[in-house]
C-alpha positions in Angstrom: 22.2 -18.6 -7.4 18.8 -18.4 -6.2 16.8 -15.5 -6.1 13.0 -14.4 -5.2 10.9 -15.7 -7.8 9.5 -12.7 -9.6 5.7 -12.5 -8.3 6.9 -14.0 -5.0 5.3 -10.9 -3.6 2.0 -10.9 -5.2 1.5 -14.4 -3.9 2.6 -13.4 -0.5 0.2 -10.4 -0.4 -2.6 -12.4 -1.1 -2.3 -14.8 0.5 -1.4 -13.1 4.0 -4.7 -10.7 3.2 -6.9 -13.8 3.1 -6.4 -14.5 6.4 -6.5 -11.1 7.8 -6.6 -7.5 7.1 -3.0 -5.8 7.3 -1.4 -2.9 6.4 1.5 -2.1 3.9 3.1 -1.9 7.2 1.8 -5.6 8.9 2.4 -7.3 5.3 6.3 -6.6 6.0 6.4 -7.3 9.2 5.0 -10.8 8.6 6.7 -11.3 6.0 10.2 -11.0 7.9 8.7 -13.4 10.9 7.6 -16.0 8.5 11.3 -16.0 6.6 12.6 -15.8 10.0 14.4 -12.4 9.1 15.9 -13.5 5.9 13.3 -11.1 3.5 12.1 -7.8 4.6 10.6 -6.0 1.5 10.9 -2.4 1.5 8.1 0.2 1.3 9.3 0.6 -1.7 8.0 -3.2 -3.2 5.1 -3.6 -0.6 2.8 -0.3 -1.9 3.1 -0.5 -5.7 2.2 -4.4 -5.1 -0.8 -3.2 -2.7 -1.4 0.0 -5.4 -1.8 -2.7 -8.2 -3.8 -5.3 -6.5 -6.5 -2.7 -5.3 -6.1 -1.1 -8.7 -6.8 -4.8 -10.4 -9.8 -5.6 -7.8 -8.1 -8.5 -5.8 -7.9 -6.5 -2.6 -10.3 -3.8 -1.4 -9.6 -1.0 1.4 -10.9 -1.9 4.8 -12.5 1.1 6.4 -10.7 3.0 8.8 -11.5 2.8 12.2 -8.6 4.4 14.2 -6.0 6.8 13.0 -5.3 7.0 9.1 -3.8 3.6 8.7 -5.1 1.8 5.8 -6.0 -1.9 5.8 -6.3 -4.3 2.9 -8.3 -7.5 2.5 -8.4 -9.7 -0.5 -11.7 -9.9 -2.5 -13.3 -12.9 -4.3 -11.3 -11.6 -7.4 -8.1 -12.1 -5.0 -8.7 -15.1 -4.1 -9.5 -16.8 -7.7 -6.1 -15.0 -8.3 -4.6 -16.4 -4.7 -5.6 -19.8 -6.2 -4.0 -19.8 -9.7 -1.2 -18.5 -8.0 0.0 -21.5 -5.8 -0.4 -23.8 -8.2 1.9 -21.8 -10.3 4.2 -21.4 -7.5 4.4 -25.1 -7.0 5.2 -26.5 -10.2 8.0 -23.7 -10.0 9.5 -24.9 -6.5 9.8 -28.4 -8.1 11.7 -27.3 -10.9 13.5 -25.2 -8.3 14.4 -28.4 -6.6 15.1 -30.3 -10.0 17.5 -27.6 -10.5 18.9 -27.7 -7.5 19.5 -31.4 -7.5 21.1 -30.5 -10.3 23.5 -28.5 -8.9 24.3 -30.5 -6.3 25.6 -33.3 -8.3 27.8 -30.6 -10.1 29.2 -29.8 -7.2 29.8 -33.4 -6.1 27.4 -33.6 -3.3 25.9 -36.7 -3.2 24.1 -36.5 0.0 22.7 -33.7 -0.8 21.5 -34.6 -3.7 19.4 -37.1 -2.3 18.4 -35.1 0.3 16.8 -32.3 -2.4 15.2 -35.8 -4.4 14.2 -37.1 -1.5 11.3 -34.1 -1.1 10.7 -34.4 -5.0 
């Protein structure tokens, strides 16, 4: 019923490279801690995300210091992006949770219908 919100991943990105440089590599693996296992995106989402953002100017290359792993930080661009971006992603998890509250009286579930309200 509920599904990654396309752009989920762009958001992500960015906002994990504004704290720190990461791989393509780092940006999964943090990405699996911080939804305690539940999302692991594949190589095949994290590098065409990372291709377009460096393509776009929102991240830039760091350079290489050791070996021939490359290492992404977010730019100025990035960041005026990184900002646009939550507040989009917020007015989208409360109609998330509308919907949801929704649902849950559908179902019958009073309790947990106040429960979703209750962090409205």
């Amino acid at each position: 019923m509920i599904e990654t919100p396309k752009g989920i991943l762009r958001l992500v990105a960015l906002s994990l490279l504004s704290r720190s440089s990461l791989s393509g590599r780092d940006l999964s693996e943090q990405l699996s801690i911080m939804s305690s296992g539940l999302w692991k995106p594949s190589p095949g989402s994290i590098y065409p995300i990372l291709s377009s953002l460096l393509n776009e100017g929102m991240i830039a290359e760091v350079p290489r210091k050791q070996g021939n792993v490359r290492r992404y930080i977010v730019t100025s661009k990035g960041k005026q992006e990184l900002s646009k971006l939550q507040k989009e992603a917020e007015e989208s998890i409360v109609r998330q949770l509308g919907l949801l509250s929704l649902a849950a009286e559908i179902i019958g579930n009073e309790d947990l219908k106040k429960r979703i309200q209750s962090i409205l």
